[in-house]
KOLZASE-958587 format. One record per residue (C-alpha): x, y, z; residue in three letters. Coordinates in steps of 0.001 Angstrom, whole numbers, plus 500000, padded with zeros to 6 digits. Layout:
XYZALA;...
END
This chain:
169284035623072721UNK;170979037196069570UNK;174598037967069032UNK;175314039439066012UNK;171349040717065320UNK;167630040038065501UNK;167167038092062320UNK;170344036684061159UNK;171615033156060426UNK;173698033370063642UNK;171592033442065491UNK;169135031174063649UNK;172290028127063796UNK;173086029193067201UNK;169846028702068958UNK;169867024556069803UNK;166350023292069645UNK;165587021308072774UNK;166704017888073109UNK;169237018358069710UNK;172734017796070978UNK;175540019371069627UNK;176886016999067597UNK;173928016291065744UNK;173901020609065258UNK;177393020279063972UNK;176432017403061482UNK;173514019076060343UNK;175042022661060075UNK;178430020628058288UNK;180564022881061243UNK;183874020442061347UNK;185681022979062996UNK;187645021533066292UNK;185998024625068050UNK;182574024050066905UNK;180683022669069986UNK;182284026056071629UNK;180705028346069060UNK;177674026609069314UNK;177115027339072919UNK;177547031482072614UNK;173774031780072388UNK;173870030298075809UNK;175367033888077335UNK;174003036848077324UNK;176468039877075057UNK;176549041467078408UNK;178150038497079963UNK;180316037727076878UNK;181327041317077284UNK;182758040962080199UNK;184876038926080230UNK;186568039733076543UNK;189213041634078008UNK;189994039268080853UNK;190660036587078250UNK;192562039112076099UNK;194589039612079017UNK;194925036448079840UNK;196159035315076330UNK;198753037992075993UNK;200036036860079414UNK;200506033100078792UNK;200194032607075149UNK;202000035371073420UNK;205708035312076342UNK;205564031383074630UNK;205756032146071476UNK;208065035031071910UNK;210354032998073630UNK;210184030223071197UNK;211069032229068281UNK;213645033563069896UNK;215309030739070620UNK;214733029296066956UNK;216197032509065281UNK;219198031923067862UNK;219396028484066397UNK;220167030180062765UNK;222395032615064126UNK;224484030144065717UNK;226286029222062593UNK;227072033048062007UNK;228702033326065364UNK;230303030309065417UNK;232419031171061383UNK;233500034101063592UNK;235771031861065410UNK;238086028515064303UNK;234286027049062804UNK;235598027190058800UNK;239249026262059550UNK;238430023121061937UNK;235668021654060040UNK;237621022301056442UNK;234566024658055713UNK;237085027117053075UNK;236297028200049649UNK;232397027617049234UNK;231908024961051024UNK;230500027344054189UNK;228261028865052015UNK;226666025315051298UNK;227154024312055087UNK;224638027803055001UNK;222296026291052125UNK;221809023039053414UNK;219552024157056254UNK;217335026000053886UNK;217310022595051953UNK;215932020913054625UNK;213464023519055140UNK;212524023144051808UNK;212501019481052049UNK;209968019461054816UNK;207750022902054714UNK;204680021187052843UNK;204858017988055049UNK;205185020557058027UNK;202163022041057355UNK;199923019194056446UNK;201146017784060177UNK;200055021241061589UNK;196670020766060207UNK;196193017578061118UNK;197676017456064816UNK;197667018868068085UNK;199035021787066961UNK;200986023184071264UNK;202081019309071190UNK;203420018687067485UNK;205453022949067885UNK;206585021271071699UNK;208502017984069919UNK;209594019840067023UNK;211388021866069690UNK;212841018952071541UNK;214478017556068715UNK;216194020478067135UNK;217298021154071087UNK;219163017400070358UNK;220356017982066947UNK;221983021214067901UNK;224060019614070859UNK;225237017211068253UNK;226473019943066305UNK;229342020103069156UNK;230281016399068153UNK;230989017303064041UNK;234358016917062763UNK;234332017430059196UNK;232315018706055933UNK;229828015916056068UNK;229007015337059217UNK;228130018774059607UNK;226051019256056420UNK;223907016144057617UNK;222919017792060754UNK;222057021151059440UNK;219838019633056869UNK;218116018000059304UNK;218409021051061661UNK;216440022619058929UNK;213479020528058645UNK;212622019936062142UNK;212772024071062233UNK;210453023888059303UNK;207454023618060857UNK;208444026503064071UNK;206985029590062254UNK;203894027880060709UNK;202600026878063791UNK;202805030192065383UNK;201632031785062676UNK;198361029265063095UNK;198580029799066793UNK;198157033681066809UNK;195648033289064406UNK;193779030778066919UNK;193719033258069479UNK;193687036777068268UNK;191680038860066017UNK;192201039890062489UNK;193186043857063945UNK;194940042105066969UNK;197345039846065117UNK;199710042785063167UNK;201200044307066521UNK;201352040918067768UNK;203026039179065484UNK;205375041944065126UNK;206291041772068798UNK;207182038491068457UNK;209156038698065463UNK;211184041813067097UNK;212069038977069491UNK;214532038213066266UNK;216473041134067416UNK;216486039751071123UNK;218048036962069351UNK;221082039336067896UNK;221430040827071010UNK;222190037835073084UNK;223783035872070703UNK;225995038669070268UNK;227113039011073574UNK;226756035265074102UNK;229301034751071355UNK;231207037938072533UNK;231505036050076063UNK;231969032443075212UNK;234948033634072808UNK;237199034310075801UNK;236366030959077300UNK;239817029259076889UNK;240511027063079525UNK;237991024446078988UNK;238018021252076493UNK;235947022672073754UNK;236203025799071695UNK;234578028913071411UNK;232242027806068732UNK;231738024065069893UNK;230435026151073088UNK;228136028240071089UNK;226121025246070162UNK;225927023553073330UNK;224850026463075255UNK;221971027229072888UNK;221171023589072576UNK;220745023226076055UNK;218676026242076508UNK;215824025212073452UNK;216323022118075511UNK;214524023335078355UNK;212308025359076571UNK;210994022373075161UNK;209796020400078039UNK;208299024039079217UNK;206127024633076115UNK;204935020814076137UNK;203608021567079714UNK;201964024953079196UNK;200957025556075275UNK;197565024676074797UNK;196410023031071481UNK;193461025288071462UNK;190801027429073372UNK;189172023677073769UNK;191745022239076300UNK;193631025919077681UNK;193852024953081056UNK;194149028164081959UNK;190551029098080662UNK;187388028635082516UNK;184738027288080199UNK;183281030252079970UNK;186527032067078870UNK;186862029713076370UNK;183562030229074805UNK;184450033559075213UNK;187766033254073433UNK;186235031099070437UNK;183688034590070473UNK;186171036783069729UNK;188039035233066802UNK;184541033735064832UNK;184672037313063355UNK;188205036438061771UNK;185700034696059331UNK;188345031912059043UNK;186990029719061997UNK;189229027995064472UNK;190711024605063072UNK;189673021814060753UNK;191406018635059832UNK;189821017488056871UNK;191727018423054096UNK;189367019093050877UNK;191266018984047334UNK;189250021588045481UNK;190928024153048295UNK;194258022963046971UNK;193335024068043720UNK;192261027019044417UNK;195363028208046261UNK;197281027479043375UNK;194996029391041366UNK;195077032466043492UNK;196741035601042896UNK;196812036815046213UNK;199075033454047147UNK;201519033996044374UNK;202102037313045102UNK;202690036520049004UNK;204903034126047732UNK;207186036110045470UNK;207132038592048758UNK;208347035644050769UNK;210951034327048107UNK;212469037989047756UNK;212416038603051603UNK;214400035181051478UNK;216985035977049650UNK;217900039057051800UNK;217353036931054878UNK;219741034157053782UNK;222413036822052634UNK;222767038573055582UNK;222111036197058377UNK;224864034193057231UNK;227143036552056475UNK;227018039309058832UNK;229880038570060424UNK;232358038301057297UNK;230741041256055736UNK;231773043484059027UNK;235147041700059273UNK;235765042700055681UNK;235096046667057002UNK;238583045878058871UNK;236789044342062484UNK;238733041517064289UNK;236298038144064461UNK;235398038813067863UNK;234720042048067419UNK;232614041345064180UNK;230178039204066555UNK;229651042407069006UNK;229317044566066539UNK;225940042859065160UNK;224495043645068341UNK;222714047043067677UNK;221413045386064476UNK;218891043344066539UNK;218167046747069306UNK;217159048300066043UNK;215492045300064854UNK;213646044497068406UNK;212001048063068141UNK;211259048780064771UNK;209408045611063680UNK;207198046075066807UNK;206830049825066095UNK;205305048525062081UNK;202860046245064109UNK;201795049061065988UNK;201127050965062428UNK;199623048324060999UNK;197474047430064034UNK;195928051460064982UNK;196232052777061359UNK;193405051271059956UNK;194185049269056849UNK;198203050098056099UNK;199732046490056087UNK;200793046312052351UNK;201745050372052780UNK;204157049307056150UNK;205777046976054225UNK;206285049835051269UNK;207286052139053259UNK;209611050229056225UNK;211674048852052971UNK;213225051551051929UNK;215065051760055300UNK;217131048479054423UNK;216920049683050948UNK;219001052733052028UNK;221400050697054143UNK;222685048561051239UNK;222990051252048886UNK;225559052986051779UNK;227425049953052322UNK;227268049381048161UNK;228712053363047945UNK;230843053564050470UNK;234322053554050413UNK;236259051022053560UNK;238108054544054504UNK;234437054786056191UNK;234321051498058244UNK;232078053129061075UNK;229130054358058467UNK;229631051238056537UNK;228838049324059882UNK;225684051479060989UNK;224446050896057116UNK;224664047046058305UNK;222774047364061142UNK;219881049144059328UNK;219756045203057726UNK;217858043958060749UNK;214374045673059526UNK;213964042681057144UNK;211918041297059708UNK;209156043649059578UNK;208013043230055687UNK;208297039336056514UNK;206051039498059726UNK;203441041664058099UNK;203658039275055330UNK;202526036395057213UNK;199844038325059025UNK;198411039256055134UNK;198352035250054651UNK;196500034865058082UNK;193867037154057188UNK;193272037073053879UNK;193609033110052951UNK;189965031321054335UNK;189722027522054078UNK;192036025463056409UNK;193358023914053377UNK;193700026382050696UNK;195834027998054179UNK;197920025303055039UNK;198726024746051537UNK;199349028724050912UNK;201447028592053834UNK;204076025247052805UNK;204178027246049224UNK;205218030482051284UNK;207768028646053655UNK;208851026653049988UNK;209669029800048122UNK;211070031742051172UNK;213415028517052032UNK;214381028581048283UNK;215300032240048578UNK;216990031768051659UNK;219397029254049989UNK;220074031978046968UNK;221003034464049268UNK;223237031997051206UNK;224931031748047825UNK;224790034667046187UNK;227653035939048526UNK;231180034971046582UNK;234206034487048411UNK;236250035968045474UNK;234355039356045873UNK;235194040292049909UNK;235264042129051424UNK;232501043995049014UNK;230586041616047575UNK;229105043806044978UNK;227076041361043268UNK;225602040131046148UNK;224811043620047415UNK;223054044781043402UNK;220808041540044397UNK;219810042583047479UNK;219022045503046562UNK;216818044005043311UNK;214975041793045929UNK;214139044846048052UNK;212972046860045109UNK;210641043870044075UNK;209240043697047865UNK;208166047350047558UNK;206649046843043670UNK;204859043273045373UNK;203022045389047853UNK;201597047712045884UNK;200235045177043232UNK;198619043137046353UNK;197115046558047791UNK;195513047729044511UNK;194570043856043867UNK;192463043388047236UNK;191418046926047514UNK;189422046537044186UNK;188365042758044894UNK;186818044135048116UNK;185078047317046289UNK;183396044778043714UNK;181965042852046458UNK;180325045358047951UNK;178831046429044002UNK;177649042754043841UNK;175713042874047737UNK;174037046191046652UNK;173755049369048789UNK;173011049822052343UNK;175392049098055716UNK;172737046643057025UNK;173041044029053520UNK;177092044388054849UNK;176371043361058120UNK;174360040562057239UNK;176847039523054860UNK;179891039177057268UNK;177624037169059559UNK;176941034599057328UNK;180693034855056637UNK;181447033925059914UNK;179895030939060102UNK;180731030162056555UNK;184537030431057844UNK;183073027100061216UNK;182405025312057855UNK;185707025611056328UNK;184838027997053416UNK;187622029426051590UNK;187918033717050949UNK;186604033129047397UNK;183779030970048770UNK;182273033648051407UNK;180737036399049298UNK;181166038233052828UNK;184827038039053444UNK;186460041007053024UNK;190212041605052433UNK;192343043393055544UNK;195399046005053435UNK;
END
């Protein structure tokens, strides 16, 4: 019963001789994947029947699966912001926080970050991926309550360090999880979406730290109340992820068996497989010898460095435009509305307009691009266009998101991916503490310097892009010299990629693989 053709090595893998388990297919076929024994039993359904129920299990995904992770990254990004709203209050002043020593109170989290990306990702690789995302969770829920309990410089450095690293391993994992359960053209718009949930984050932290400013009649103050409140909701978020996130199509309770053959269908022709565990050196190697990586990476270390400048210091940049504190924390608010629709709106792009990813990201920078250049221009007799500039900042999001999504795609071989991915996280941690810094005290309320950086890293973003574009579009045109003419040699090609990807081959491996731009 064929699949993907008449005659092809599908088909030929696919079709179990009588009275050969499936585990003695897998051994012989060296298919280590964790989803293997479902890909092996597709020839078992007709394409009608797989057919049919593709969009139920489409639908079903994007009803359980992607509210999760929207939810969860939500709440993480909330996590980071909390230290923004709370300087907006007596934070600096009570915890003797003045002169730089907020800025490293900022760092320190990206340390930890640092500290723990690679380890992160190894651990994603290697465990149940819905259970290891579920305690990671649960403890930064506890470490952020503690944050109510710190009473000087120290005590609070220790905890954001530590913040850091258990948050290390959030955006890996739903980068891996997406990539479990969507397609290649699925995963832009819905990534996107739940980045935008970033600017969900601005939104209700803002008014969150808008409303918990005016709480005065209680024990603790306005920022000790920031960081319970959030603690306590990622607290309960925990237990509910633990109970419903799956660790893959294999055990989705919410999946018949069928669906999840059915679901392990529809991303084979990702070309990247499901999930393996073994972790094979030469990959390693290779990642580190790949120009695609590096320049992903650079991407992520620039798109740092703007991240780590502005989510810190939001708040003191408005307040030096003349804003009171508590009006500094409202006034970030239509920074994330703007955010929460335009970094869905560049997954849309990127999804329906064929292959525009590295062109998105071109294009959607020169929005921020234009913002800094008004607030570095600007005079402070403007405060009101030198706020809207700000909020323009929130688009950062979007060359980020559609970053990742390049990584998902284009990086084959569980290792050479996990490995691509702790460099990525590495770099963009290490950016995120430069931009943390790069923001001197002596220069408010203009911080000119920091500004001419930003605007450097933004420039460099754009110039990234385009090298990656140009570099993949001509990798994929000398492929398809080196197959030979004719639509039917392609076909066969990405066939045998497919399985190739069930045996863990890398993009350089899988003469089929073709690069998504």
């Amino acid at each position: 019963m064929a699949v993907f053709g008449d005659k092809g090595q599908a088909d030929q893998l696919r079709s179990i001789p009588p009275g050969l388990d499936l585990d003695t297919t897998k051994e012989a076929e060296g298919l280590r994947d964790v989803a293997a024994d479902l890909f092996l039993e597709i020839n078992q359904y007709s394409p009608e029947e797989l057919a049919a129920e593709r969009k139920i299990v489409k639908r079903k995904l994007d009803m359980i699966i992607m509210p999760i992770i929207c939810i969860t990254y939500c709440l993480q990004f909330l996590d980071k912001l909390s230290l923004n709203y709370a300087a907006a209050y007596s934070f600096i002043p009570d915890l003797h926080l003045e002169w730089n020593r907020y800025s490293w109170v900022a760092a320190i989290f990206n340390f930890g970050y640092l500290f723990w990306a690679l380890p992160a990702n190894f651990l994603i690789q290697r465990a149940p991926i819905g259970k290891l995302t579920g305690t990671m969770i649960f403890i930064w829920s506890i470490l952020l309550v503690s944050h109510v309990g710190a009473k000087d410089y120290a005590g609070i450095l220790v905890l954001r360090f530590l913040l850091g690293c258990f948050e290390a391993g959030i955006s890996p994992s739903i980068m891996n999880i997406v990539a479990m359960y969507y397609t290649r053209p699925e995963q832009p718009w819905r990534m996107c979406i739940f980045l935008g949930f970033n600017g969900m984050s601005t939104i209700i932290g803002s008014l969150l730290g808008f409303g918990l400013g005016h709480v005065n009649n209680i024990g603790l103050k306005s920022w000790q109340l920031i960081f319970l409140v959030i603690g306590l909701m990622n607290f309960v978020w925990s237990i509910v992820f633990l109970l419903f996130m799956p660790d893959s199509a294999t055990n989705a309770k919410f999946l018949s068996h069928k669906q999840k053959v059915v679901a392990v269908d529809r991303v084979s022709k990702n070309m990247v497989g499901v999930k393996t565990k073994q972790y094979k050196p030469k990959q390693i190697v290779e990642a580190l010898l790949d120009v695609k990586v590096w320049t992903l990476v650079l991407i992520g270390m620039a798109t740092g460095i703007i991240n780590g400048g502005v989510s810190n210091f939001g708040s003191a940049l408005i307040k030096g435009f003349g804003f009171s504190s508590i009006d500094a924390t409202l006034l970030q608010l239509p920074n994330g509305v703007i955010e929460f629709i335009v970094v869905p709106s560049c997954g849309l792009i990127a999804t329906f307009g064929g292959n525009v990813r590295c062109l998105t990201i071109m294009v959607v920078c020169l929005i921020p691009l234009g913002g800094l250049l008004g607030i570095r221009l600007t005079s402070l007799d403007h405060r009101w266009a030198l706020v809207g500039s700000s909020w323009l900042q929130g688009v950062v999001g979007a060359p980020i998101i559609l970053c990742w999504n390049l990584m998902t795609t284009n990086i084959a071989g569980h290792t050479k991916r996990s490995i691509s991915n702790g460099m990525w996280f590495v770099f963009y941690a290490a950016g995120n503490i430069a931009g943390a810094n790069i923001f001197n005290t002596k220069e408010a309320p203009r911080y000119f310097s920091a500004l001419t950086g930003l605007i450097v890293c933004y420039i460099a973003t754009i110039l990234l892009a385009a090298f990656l574009w140009a570099y993949m579009a001509l990798e994929n045109r000398r492929r398809d010299r080196l197959l030979g003419p004719g639509e039917e040699v392609i076909r066969d090609a990405e066939e045998k990629a497919i399985l190739e990807g069930f045996k863990d081959s890398t993009d350089k491996e899988s003469k089929g693989f073709r690069y998504s731009l």
